[in-house]
C-alpha positions in Angstrom: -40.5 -128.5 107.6 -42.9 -130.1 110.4 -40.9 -127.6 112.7 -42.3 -124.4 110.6 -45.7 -126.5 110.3 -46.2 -126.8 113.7 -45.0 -122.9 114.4 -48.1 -121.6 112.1 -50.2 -124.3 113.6 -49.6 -123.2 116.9 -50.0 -119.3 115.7 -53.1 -120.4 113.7 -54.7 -122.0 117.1 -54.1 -118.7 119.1 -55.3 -116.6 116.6 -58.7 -118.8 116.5 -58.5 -118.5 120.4 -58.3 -114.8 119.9 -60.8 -114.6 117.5 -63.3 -116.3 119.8 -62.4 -114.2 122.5 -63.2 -111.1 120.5 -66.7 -112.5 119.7 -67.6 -113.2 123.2 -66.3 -110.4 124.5 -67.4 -107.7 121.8 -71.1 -107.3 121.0 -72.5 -104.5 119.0 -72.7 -102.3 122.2 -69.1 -102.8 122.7 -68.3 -102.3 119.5 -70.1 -99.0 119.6 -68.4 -97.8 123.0 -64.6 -98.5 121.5 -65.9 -96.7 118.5 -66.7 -93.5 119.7 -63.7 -93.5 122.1 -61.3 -94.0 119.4 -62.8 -91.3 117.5 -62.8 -88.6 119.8 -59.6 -89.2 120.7 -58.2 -89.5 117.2 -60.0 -86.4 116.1 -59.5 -84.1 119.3 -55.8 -85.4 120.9 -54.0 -87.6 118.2 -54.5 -85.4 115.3 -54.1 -82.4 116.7 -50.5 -83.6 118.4 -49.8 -85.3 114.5 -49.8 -82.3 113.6 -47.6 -80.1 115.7 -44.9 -82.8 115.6 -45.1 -82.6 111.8 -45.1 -79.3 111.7 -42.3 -79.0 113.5 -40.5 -80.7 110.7 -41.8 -79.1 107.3 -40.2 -76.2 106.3 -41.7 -74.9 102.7 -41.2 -77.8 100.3 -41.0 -80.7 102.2 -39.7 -82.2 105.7 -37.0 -80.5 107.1 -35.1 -79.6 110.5 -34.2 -76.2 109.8 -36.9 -75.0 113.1 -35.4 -77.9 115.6 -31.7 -76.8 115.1 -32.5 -73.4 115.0 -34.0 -73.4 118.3 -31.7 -75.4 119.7 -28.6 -73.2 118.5 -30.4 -70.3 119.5 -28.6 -68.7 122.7 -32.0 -67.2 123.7 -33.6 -70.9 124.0 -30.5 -72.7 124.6 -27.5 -70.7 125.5 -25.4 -73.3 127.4 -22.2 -74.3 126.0 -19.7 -76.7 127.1 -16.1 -76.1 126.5 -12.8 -78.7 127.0 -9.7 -77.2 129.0 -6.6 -78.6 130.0 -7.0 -78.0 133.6 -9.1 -80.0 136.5 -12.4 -80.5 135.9 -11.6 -80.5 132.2 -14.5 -78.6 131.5 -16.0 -75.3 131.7 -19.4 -74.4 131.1 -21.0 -71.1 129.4 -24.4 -69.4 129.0 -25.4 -69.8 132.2 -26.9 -66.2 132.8 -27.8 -63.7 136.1 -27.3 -64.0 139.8 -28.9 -66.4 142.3 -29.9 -63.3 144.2 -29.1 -59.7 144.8 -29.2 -57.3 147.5 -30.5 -53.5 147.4 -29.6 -50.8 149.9 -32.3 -47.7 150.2 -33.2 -45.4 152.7 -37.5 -45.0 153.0 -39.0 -41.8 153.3 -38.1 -41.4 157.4 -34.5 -42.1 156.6 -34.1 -45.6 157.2 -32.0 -48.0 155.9 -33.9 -50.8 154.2 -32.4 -53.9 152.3 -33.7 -56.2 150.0 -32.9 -59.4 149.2 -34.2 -60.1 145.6 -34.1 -63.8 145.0 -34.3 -64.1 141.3 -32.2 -67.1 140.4 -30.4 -68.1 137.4 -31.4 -68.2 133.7 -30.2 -71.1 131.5 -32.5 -70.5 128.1 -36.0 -71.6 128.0 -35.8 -75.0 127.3 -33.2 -75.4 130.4 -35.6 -73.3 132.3 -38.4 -75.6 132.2 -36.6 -78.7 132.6 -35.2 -77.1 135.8 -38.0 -75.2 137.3 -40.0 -78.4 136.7 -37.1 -80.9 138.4 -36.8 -78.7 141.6 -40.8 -77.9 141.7 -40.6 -82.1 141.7 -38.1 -82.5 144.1 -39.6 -80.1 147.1 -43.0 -81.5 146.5 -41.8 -85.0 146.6 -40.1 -84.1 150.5 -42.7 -82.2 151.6 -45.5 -84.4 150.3 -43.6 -87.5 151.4 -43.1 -86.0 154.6 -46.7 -85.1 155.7 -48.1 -88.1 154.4 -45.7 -90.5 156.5 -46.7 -88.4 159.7 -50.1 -88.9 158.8 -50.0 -92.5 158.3 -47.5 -93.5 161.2 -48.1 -91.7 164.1 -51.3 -90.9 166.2 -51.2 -87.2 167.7 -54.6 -85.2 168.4 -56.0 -83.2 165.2 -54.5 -85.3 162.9 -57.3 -86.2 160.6 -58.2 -82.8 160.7 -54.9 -81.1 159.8 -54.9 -83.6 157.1 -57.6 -82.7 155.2 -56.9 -79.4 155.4 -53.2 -80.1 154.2 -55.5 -80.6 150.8 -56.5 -77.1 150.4 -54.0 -76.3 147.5 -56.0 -78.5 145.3 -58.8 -76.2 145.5 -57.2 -73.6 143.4 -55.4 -73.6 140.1 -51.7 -72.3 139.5 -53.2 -69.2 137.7 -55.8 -68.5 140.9 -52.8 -68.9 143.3 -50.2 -67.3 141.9 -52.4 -64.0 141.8 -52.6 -64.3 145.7 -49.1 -65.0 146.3 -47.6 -62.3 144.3 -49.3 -60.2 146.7 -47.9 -62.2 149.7 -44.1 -62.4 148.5 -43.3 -58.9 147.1 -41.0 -56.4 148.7 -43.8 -54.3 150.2 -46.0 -57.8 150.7 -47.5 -58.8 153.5 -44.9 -61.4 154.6 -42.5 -59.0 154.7 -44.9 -56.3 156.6 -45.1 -59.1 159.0 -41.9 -60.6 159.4 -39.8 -57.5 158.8 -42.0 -54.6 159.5 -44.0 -55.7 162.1 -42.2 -58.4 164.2 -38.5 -57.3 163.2 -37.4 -61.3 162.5 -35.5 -61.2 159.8 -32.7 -58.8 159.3 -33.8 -57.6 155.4 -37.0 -57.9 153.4 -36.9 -60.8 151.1 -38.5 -60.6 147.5 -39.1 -63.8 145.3 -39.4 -63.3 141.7 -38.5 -64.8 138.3 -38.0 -68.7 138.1 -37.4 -69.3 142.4 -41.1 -67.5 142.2 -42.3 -70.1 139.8 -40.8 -73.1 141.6 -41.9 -71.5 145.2 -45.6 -71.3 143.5 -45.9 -74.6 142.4 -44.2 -76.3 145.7 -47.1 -75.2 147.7 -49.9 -75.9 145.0 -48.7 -79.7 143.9 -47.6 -81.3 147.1 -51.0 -82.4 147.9 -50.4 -84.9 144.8 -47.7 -86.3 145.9 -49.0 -86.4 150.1 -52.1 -88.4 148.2 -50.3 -90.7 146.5 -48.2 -91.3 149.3 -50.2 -91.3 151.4 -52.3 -94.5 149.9 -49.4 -96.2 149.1 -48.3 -96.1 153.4 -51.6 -97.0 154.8 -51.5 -99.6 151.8 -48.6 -101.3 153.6 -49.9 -104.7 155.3 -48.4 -104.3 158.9 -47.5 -107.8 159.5 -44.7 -107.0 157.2 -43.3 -104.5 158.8 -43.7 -106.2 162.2 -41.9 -109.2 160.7 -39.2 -107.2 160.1 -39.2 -106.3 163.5 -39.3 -109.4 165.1 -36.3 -110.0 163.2 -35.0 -107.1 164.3 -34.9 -104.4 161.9 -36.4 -101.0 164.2 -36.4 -97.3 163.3 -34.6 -95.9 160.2 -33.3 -100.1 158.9 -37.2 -100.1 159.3 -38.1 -97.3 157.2 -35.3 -98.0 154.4 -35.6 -102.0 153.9 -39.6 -102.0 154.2 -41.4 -99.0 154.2 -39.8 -97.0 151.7 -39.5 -99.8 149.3 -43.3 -100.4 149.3 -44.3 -97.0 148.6 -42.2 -96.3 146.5 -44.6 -96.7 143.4 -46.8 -94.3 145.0 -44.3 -91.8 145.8 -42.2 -91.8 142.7 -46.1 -91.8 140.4 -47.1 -88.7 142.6 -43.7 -87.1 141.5 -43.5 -87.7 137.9 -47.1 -86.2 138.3 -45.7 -83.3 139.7 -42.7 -82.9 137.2 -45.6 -82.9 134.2 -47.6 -80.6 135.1 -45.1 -78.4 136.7 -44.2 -78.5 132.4 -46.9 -77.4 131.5 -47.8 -74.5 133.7 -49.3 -71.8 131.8 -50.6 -69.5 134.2 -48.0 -68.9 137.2 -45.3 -67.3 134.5 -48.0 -65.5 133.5 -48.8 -63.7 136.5 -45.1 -63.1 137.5 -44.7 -61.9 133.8 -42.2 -59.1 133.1 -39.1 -61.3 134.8 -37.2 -64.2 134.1 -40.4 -66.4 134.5 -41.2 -65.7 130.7 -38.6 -67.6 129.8 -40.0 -71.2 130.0 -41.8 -73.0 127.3 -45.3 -72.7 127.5 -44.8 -69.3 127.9 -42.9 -68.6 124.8 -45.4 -71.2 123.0 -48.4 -69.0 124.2 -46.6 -65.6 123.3 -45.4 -66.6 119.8 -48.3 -68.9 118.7 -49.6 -66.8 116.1 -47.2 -64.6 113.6 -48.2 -61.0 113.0 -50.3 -62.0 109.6 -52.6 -64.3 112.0 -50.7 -67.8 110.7 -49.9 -70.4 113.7 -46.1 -69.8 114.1 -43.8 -72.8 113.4 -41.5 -71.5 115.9 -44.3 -72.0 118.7 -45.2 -75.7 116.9 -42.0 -76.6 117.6 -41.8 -75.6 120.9 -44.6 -77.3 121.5 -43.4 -80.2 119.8 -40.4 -80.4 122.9 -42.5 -80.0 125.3 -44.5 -82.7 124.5 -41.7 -84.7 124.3 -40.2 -84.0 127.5 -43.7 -85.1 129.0 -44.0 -88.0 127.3 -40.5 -89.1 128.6 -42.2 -88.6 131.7 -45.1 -90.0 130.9 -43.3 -93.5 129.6 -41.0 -93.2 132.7 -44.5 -93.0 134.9 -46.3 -96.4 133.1 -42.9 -98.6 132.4 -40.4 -97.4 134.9 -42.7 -97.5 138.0 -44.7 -100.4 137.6 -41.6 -102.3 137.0 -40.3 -101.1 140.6 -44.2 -102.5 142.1 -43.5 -104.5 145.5 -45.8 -107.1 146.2 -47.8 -108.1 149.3 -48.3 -110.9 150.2 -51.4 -110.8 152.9 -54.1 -113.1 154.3 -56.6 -111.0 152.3 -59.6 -108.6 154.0 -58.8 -105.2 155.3 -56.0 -104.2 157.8 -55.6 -101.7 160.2 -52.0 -100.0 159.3 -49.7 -99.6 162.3 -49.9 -96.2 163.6 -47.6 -95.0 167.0 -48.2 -92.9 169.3 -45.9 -89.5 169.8 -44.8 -88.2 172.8 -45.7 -84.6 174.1 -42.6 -83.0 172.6 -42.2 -85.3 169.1 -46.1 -83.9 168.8 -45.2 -80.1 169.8 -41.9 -80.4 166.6 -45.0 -82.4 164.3 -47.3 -79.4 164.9 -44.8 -76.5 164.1 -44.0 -78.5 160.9 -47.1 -79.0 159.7 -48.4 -75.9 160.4 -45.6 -73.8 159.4 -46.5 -75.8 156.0 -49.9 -74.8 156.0 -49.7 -71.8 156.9 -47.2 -71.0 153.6 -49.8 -73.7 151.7 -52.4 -71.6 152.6 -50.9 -68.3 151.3 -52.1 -68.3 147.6 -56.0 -68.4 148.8 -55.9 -66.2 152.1 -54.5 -64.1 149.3 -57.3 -64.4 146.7 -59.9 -64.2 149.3 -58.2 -60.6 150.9 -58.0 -59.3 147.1 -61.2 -60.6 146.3 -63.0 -58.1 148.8 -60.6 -55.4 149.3 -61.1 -52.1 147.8 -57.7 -50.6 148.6 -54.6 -52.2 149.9 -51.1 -51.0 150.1 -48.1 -51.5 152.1 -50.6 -52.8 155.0 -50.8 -56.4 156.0 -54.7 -56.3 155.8 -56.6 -54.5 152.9 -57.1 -50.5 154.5 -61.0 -51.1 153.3 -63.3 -54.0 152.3 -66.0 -53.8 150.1 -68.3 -56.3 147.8 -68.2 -53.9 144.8 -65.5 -56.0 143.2 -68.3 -58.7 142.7 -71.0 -56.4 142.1 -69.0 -54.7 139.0 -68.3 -58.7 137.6 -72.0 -59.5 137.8 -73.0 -56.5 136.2 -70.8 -56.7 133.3 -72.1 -58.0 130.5 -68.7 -59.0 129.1 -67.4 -61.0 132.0 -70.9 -62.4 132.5 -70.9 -63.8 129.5 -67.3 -65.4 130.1 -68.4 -67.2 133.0 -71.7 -68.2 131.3 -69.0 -69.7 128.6 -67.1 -71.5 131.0 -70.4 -72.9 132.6 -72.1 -73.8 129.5 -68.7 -75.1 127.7 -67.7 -77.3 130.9 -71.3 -78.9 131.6 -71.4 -80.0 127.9 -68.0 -81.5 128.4 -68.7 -83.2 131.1 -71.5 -84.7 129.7 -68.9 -86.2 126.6 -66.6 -87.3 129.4 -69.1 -89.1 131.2 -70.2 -91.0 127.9 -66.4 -91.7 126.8 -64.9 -92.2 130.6 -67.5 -94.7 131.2 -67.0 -96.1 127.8 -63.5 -96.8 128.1 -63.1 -97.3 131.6 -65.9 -100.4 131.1 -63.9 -101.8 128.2 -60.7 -101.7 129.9 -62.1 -103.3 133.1 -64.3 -105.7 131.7 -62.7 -106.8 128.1 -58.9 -106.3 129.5 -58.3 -110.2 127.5 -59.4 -108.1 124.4 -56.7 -107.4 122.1 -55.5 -103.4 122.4 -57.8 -103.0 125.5 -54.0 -101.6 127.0 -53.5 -99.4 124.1 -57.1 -98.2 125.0 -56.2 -98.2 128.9 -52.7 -95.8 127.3 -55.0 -93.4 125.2 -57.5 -92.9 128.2 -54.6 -91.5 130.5 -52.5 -89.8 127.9 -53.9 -86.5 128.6 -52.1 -86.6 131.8 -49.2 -86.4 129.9 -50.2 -83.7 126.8 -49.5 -80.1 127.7 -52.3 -78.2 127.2 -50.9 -75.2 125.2 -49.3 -78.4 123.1 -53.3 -79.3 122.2 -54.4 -76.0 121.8 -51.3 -75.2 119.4 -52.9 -78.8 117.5 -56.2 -77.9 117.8 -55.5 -74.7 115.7 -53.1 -75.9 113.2 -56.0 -78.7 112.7 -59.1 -77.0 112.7 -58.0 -73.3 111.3 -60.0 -72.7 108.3 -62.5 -75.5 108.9 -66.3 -75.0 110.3 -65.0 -75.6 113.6 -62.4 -73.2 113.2 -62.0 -70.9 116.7 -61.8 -67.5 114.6 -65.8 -69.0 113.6 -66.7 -69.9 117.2 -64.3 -70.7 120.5 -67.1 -73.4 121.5 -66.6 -76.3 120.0 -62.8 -76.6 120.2 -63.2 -75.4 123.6 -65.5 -78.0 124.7 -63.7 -80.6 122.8 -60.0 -79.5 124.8 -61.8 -79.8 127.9 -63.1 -83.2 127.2 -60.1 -85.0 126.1 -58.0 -83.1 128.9 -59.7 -83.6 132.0 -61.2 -86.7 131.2 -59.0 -88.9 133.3 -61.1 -88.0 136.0 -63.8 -89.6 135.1 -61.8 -92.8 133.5 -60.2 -93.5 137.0 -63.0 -92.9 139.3 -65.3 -94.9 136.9 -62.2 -97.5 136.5 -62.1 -97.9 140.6 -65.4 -98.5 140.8 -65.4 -101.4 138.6 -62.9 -102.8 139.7 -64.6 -103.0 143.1 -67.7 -104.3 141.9 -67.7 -108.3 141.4 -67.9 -109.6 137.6 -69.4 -112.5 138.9 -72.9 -110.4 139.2 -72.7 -109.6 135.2 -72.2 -113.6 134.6 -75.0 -114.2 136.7 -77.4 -111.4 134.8 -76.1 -113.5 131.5 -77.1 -116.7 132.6 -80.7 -115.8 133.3 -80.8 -114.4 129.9 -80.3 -110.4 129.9 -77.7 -109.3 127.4 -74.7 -107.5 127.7 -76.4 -104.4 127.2 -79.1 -104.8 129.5 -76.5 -105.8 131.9 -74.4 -102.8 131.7 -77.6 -100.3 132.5 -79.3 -102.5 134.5 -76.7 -103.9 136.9 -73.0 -102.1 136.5 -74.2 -98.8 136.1 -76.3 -98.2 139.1 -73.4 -100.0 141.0 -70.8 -97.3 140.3 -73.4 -94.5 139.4 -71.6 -92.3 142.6 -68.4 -93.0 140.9 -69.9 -91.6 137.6 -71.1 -88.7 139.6 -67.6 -88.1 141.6 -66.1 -88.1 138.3 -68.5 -85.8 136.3 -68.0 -83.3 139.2 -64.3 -83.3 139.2 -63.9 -83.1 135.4 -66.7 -80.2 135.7 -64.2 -78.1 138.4 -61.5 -78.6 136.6 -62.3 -77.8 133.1 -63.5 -74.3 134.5 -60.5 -73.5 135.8 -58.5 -74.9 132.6 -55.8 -72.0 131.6 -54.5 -73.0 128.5 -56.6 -73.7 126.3 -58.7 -70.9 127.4 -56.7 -68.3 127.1 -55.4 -69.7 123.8 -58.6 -69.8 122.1 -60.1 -67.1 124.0 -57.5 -64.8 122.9 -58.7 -65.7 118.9 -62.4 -65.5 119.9 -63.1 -63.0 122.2 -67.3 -63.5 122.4 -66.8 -67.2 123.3 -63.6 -66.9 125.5 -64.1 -68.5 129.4 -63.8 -66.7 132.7 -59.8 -67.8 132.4 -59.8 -65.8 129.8 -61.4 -62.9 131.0 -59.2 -63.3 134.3 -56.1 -63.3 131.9 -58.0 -60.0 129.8 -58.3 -58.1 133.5 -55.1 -58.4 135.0 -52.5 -57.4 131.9 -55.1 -55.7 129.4 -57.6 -54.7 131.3 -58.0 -50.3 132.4 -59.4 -50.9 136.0 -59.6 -53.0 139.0 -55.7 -54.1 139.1 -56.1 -57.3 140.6 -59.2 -56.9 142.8 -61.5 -58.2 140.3 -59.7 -60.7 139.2 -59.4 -62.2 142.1 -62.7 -61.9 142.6 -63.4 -64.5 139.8 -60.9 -66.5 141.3 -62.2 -66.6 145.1 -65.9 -67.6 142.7 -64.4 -70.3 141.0 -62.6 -71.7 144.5 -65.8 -71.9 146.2 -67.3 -73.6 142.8 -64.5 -76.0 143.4 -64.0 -76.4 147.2 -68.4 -77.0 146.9 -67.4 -79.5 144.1 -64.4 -81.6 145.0 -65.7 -82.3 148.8 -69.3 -83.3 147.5 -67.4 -85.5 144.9 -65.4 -87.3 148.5 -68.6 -87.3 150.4 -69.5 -89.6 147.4 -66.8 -91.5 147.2 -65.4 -91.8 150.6 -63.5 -95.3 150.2 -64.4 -96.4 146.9 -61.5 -94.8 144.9 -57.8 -94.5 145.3 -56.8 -90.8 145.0 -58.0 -89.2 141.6 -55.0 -87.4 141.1 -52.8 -90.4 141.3 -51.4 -92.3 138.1 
């Protein structure tokens, strides 16, 4: 008995602790921030997923798995089947269907023989699909990022800072934008081959990338920059004295790289990858563009071509679609917050600021380092040289330069009311968002930073990022099973769900850049405001906020970029709203729907909305400069 006396005791005297804490912590202002946070989170981003995972599991009277099995022992979504044999290996495998690549023989108008090599790569049903266009997209980014960032952080060579800043240029377009240019670049008659084939006579056939390999080749040269980031900041990270310790001991070249250098940023590395392997998930708009070929046949595709039955009802088959996908981020997701952090290294420095330990190359390492990196770039580069040549060409066939340039692709977009008005949406739709995701990003990132011994201020910290992990076909499919039939309702108006998708997606922008710039800024200067009497209140506008106001700003502008160039949710509800629908939309409406212009005009939007964004995210470093870790990390 005094033994159980003493245990409630004990938990009586930490709950008092707690309670005390809470009261100190929390005032009315505080109170009011967690408030609305919690709200639009629950009512834009928790519902909405509630409710595709439970409609996933109702079929007519009650729960039910009927749609999960049936998917799953559908040969169109999940075709492989493993069957036992009494020979070595003891297993075969079925399902698997189509060839890796082919090879077609013709002979062109002046009698020559031509081959192709069609690279169109295997089909394993949608689900497989994803999981493998998404694993390989990972894996190339993760050697290629890795790569580039360790040249940049070890070794001196002329043009470095240059070359790696301009390694960063696939972040100024989105998977939709660049996959239009690179079509262009990688077909048969494409200008790679005119060049390579055609023109210099280097390889033997013409090479043709299509279906999934397309997909994965897309998304390689768009998402490395996350991982090089990440990377990169975990290397120069490194406090040298470590690694010359290890040296002195005598550990040198590759025992060097394996024992200390690799183990340290490996957090980095393996966050930037994860990263990768999410969003790489949920890529709506490269299968898009190479629509008509095996790239259909990964989930968010399916989800976006099935979300609504003929009748106009939200399809269960595309909930529960949805339903795996978010699962299969969320995996990822758990793998990026647990897994990771559990494999952090720690450093154990003198404190201040280091210089990291960077070598000189010698004339021939730094010839091989150029052709690498430039080879890269010039490949990285690909998707917007081929934007910008579509953008203002007028004609352009089997050529590898448009036959004529013209501006009238821009003048017929500004002088149609219709796609006006869709980039007037986007404009209007992402200014008001950003101005939410300012108020909740600098809301939560404050109360996670400053009341971290608050009970659930990690819970908070979890909700904040969780849109890193959400899919967002997976909230547009919640948003309309929520909202359908309701004032907000996108078959009313596409606005407000629009504006509330791009809030609770693309606010981690603002969380982290807000986040890092409290962190950098001394607590001790808040104590001091509340000895001489301000309140927490006064405090926060008076002294934290002008302290991290370029932070604020970095991360409005980001959030701003990237929720015009959001592809999901835009085409989602732009496609139930046509009036209200966003320039993605409208790009979406051109290229597959539209009776002119091909992909001219198109493009044309997309070379606007890379100069919005290229204006955008280098005004938003200017700002910055050292006061925040890469935004694109986790």
């Amino acid at each position: 008995m005094p033994e159980v006396s003493y245990t409630k005791n004990s938990v009586l005297t930490q709950l008092k602790r707690t309670l005390r804490k809470i009261r100190w912590e929390m005032d009315l202002f505080s109170w009011s921030q967690l408030f609305i946070v919690v709200i639009s989170f629950t009512a834009f981003l928790l519902v909405p997923l509630f409710m595709v995972i439970a409609r996933s599991f109702y079929a007519g009277e009650g729960f039910s798995l009927h749609w999960v099995k049936s998917i799953l022992s559908d040969p169109y979504y999940f075709p492989i089947r493993l069957h036992k044999t009494s020979s070595f290996p003891f297993i075969t495998v079925e399902g698997v269907r189509g060839k890796l690549f082919d090879v077609i023989t013709y002979s062109d108008p002046t009698g020559k023989t031509v081959k192709i090599l069609y690279i169109r790569g295997w089909d394993f049903g949608v689900i497989l699909n994803s999981v493998i266009v998404a694993t390989m997209t990972t894996i190339f980014t993760t050697i290629l990022g890795f790569l580039l960032a360790f040249l940049f952080a070890k070794y001196k060579f002329p043009g470095s800072e240059a070359l790696r800043i301009v390694s960063l240029i696939p972040l100024l377009s989105t998977p939709f934008v660049g996959a239009i240019g690179l079509k262009k670049m990688i077909v048969a008659d494409g200008v790679l081959n005119v060049l390579f084939y055609d023109m210099l006579g280097i390889i033997p056939f013409k090479i043709e990338i299509t279906g999934l390999p397309a997909i994965i080749f897309v998304q390689t040269l768009l998402f490395y920059p996350i991982v090089m980031l990440n990377a990169y900041t975990a290397l120069i990270s490194i406090d040298p004295s470590l690694e010359e310790q290890a040296m002195n001991m005598g550990a040198s070249g590759f025992k060097l790289f394996r024992t200390i250098t690799l183990p340290l940023a490996t957090p980095g590395i393996e966050a930037g990858a994860l990263l990768v392997f999410i969003l790489s998930l949920e890529d709506l708009g490269t299968p898009i563009v190479f629509k008509g070929t095996t790239a259909e046949k990964v989930l968010t595709f399916q989800i976006f071509s099935r979300i609504f039955t003929p009748a106009g009802l939200i399809s269960q088959e595309a909930t529960t679609l949805a339903m795996i996908l978010l699962l299969m981020s969320a995996v990822v997701f758990i793998a990026v917050r647990r897994y990771v952090s559990l494999k952090r290294y720690a450093m154990l420095g003198k404190g201040g600021i280091w210089r990291p330990r960077r070598k000189s190359l010698s004339l021939k390492s730094t010839a091989l380092v150029y052709v690498f990196i430039l080879g890269t770039l010039f490949f990285a580069t690909l998707p917007h040289l081929g934007v910008t040549l579509l953008a203002f060409a007028d004609k352009w066939g089997t050529t590898i330069l448009p036959s004529d340039f013209t501006l009238n692709n821009f003048k017929v977009i500004l002088s149609d009311p219709d796609t006006t008005r869709c980039i007037m949406n986007s404009l209007v739709y992402s200014g008001i968002a950003t101005l939410f995701m300012i108020l909740l990003g600098v809301s939560a990132a404050y109360l996670v930073s400053r009341k971290r011994g608050v009970p659930g201020m990690e819970a908070l910290d979890l909700l904040a990022t969780l849109p890193i992990a959400v899919p967002g076909i997976a909230v547009a499919t919640g948003l309309f099973l929520t909202y359908l039939g309701t004032p907000l309702s996108p078959t009313i108006s596409g606005a407000p769900l629009l504006i509330a998708a791009y809030t609770v997606r693309k606010i981690p922008f603002t969380v982290r850049s807000v986040f890092s710039g409290l962190e950098q800024t001394d607590k001790t200067l808040d104590e001091v405001a509340w000895t001489v009497g301000a309140s927490k209140t006064k405090t926060f506008f008076t002294i934290i906020l002008p302290l991290i106001l370029l932070n604020v700003l970095a991360g409005g502008m980001l959030s701003f970029i990237y929720s015009m160039s959001e592809v999901s949710t835009g085409i989602v509800v732009g496609d139930a709203n046509h009036q209200d629908a966003p320039m993605t939309w409208k790009m979406y409406d051109m290229l597959f729907h539209g009776l002119a212009g091909g992909m001219f005009r198109p493009a044309a939007m997309g070379f606007m909305l890379m100069s919005l964004q290229f204006v955008f995210i280098v005004t938003a470093n200017l700002l910055l400069r050292r006061r925040a870790t890469p935004l694109l990390g986790v």
